[in-house]
PAKOL-658357 format. One record per residue (C-alpha): residue in three letters; x, y, z. Coordinates in steps of 0.25 Angstrom, whole numbers, plus 2048, in hexadecimal, padded with zeros to 3 digits. Layout:
PAKOL-658357
ALAXYZ ...
//
This chain:
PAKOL-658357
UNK83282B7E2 UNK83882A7F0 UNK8458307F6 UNK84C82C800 UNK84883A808 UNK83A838802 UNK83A82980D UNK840830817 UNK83683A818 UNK82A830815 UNK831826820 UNK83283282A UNK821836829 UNK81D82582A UNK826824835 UNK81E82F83E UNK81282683E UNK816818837 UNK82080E83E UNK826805834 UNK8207FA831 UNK8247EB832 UNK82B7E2829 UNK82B7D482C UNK82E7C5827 UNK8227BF82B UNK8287AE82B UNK81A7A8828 UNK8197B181B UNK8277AE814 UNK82179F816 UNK8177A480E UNK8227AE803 UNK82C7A4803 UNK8367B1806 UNK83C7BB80C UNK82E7C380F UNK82E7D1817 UNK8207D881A UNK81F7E681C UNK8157E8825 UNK80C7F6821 UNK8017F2827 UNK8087F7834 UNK807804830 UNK7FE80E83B UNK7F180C82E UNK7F47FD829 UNK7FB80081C UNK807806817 UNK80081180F UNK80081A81D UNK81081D81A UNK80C82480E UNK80082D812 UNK80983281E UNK812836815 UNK80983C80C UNK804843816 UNK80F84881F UNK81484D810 UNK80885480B UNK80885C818 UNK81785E818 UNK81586980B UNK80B871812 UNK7FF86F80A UNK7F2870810 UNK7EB863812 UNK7DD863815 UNK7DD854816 UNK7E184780E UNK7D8840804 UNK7DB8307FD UNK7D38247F7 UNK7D78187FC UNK7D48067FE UNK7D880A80C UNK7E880C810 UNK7EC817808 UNK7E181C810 UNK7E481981C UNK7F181F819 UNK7EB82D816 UNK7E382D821 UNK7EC82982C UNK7F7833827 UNK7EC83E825 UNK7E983B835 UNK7F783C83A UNK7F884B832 UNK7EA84F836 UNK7E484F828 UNK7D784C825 UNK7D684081C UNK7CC83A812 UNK7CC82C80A UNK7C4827800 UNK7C18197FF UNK7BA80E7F5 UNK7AD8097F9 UNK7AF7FC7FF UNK7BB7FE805 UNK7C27F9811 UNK7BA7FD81C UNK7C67FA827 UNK7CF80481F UNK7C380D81D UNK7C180D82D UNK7D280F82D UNK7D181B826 UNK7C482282C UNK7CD81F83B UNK7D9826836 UNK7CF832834 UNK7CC832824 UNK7BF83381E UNK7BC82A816 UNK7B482C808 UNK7B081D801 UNK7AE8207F3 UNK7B18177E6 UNK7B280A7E1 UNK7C08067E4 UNK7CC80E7E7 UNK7CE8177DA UNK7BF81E7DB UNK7C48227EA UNK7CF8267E4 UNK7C882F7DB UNK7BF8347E5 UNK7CA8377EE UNK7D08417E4 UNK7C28487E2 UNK7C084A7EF UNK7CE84D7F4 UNK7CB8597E9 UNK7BE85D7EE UNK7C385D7FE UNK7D08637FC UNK7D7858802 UNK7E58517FD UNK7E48457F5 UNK7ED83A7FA UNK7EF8307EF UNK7F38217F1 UNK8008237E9 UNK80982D7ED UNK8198327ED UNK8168347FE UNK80F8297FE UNK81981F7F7 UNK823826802 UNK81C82380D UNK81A814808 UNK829814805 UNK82D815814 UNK827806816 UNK83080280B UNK83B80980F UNK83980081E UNK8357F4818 UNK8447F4813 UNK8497F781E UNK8437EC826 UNK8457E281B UNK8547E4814 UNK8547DF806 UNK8467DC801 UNK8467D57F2 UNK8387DA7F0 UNK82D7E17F5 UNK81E7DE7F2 UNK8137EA7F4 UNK8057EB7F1 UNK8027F67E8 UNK7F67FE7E8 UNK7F980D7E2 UNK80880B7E5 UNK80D8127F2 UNK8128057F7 UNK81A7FF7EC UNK82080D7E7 UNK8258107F5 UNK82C8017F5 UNK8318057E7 UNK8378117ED UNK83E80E7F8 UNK8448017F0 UNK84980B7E7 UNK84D8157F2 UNK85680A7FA UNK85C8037ED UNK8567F77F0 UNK8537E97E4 UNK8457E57EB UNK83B7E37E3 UNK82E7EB7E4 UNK8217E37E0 UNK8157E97DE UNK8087E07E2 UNK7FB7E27DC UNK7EC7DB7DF UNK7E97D37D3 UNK7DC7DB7CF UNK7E27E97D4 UNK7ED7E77C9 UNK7F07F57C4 UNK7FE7F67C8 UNK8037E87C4 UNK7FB7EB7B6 UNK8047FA7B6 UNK8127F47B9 UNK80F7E97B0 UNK80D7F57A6 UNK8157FE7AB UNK80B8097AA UNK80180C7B4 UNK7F48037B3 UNK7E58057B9 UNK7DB7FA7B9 UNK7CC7FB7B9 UNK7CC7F67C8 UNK7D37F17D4 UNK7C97E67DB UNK7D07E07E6 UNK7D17DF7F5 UNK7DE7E47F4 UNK7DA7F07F5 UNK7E97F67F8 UNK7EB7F37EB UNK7DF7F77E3 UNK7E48017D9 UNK7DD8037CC UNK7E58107C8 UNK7F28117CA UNK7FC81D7CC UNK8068207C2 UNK8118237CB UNK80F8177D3 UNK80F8117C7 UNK81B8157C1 UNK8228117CE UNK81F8047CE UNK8248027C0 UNK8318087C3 UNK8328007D0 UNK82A7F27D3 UNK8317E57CD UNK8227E17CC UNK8137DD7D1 UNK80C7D27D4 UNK7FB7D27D2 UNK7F67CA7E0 UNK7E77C37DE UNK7DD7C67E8 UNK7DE7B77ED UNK7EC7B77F0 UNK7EC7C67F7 UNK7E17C0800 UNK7EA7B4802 UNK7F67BC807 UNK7EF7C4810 UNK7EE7B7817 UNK7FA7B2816 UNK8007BF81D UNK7F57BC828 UNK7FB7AE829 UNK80A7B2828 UNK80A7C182F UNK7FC7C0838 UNK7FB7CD832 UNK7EF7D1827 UNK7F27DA81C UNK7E77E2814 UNK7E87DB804 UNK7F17E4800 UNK7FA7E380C UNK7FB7D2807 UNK7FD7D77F7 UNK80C7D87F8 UNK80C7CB7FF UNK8057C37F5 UNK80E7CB7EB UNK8187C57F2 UNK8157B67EE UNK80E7B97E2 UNK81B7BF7DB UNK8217B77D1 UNK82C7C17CE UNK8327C07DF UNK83F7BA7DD UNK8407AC7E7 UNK8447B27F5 UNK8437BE7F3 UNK8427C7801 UNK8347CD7FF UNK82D7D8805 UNK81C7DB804 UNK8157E580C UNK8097E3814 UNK8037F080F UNK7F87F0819 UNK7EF7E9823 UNK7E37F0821 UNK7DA7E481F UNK7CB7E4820 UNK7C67DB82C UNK7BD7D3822 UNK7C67D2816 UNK7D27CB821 UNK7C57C2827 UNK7C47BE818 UNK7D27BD814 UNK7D57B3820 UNK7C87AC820 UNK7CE7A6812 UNK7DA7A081A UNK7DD793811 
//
């Protein structure tokens, strides 16, 4: 999926607008793994959230083969949103994203000040997804989907730096919502000849991926109710899918109780707060029974776009 050419270019576009992010050993937190723990810090990113590498690249992309672009289009719980509509600004498109009713009103408010208008619409994120395509068909507008060969290039440049920064990692822990994330760290394990292990980390009642590689064919579930919502996938993408198969050792289902209690552990050992999915990879982390004793681990703080309410909630539970 990704060539060597292929990162080079994607790392060339992020570079322009993206300074790489931090890796860090935080001392308080390996207390808390009981080893060698590096977090890759995407929440450091210009929107919060590592999706903004791949929406740049889409974007730069899509223009570079001179089609006209009237403007972008996506559904979205938030980052992949922010994402579009950040990379839509810096090229001067016009953007529009849909959301769920209920949803994160501080993301919503991102996404409007990065210039998109914003259309609420469904029940959870695959109705917006729906609508999305109706209306990118009806405005003329290009659809930008979640998954996406640009995308998982754009992602890949924080993998690529996260081994640079780190040297040998033994395994690497993402949360996976439609699969950008952990195909890019799949594909530039592969690129770099490297043994780490790539660990997919679900939310216990978004479970569809840990279902699929469990079946080894794509798997979609009636619902995905939780306050994760990074990861809450109900219908999958086939190629992701496939990649995932081909290329994660394994994935580990987090409950809602221990998400929650890892964002406050990172609060308490980083004094930083992650959004729920930005915790996932951590609570992956400790939950894996597979993770071989002393293993030097990686998890990615995906993002730190956390309602105000939900981090008074979360820390108001503090044992």
């Amino acid at each position: 999926m990704l060539t060597a050419e292929d990162l080079a270019d994607a790392t060339r576009i992020v570079a322009a607008h993206v300074p790489v992010t931090p890796a860090y050993r935080w001392p308080l937190l390996e207390r808390v793994t009981g080893t060698p723990t590096w977090v890759k810090h995407e929440n450091a990113t210009p929107t919060g959230a590592f999706k903004v590498r791949g929406g740049l690249v889409f974007a730069e992309r899509l223009l570079r083969t001179g089609t006209t672009v009237p403007g972008l289009i996506a559904a979205t719980r938030g980052n992949h949103g922010q994402s579009v509509a950040y990379a839509a600004r810096e090229h001067g498109l016009p953007a529009t994203i849909v959301v769920p009713e209920g949803n994160s009103p501080d993301k919503n408010a991102s996404m409007a000040a990065f210039g998109a208008e914003l259309v609420v619409h469904g029940r959870d994120f695959q109705e917006s997804l729906e609508y999305a395509h109706e209306l990118a068909g009806e405005r003329g507008l290009v659809f930008v989907p979640s998954f996406h060969p640009d995308l998982v290039a754009g992602v890949a440049t924080a993998a690529a730096e996260l081994h640079a920064q780190a040297g040998t990692i033994d395994v690497i822990y993402v949360p996976v919502g439609l699969g950008s994330g952990i195909c890019a760290h799949i594909a530039v394990r592969d690129l770099l000849g490297a043994a780490t292990e790539i660990v997919g980390v679900v939310a216990d009642r978004a479970p569809a991926h840990a279902l699929s590689f469990a079946a080894g064919r794509p798997i979609s579930t009636p619902d995905a109710d939780t306050f994760v919502d990074g990861v809450a996938s109900r219908t999958l993408v086939p190629e992701a899918v496939a990649e995932m198969l081909a290329g994660a050792a394994r994935f580990v289902r987090v409950s809602e109780t221990d998400a929650e209690a890892v964002m406050r552990t990172i609060w308490q050992t980083t004094h930083q707060m992650p959004e729920p999915a930005g915790a996932l990879s951590l609570a992956g982390l400790l939950g894996d029974t597979g993770r071989p004793p002393g293993a030097t681990a990686a998890v990615i703080m995906s993002g730190g776009n956390c309602d105000t309410d939900l981090v008074l909630r979360v820390l108001s539970r503090t044992p």
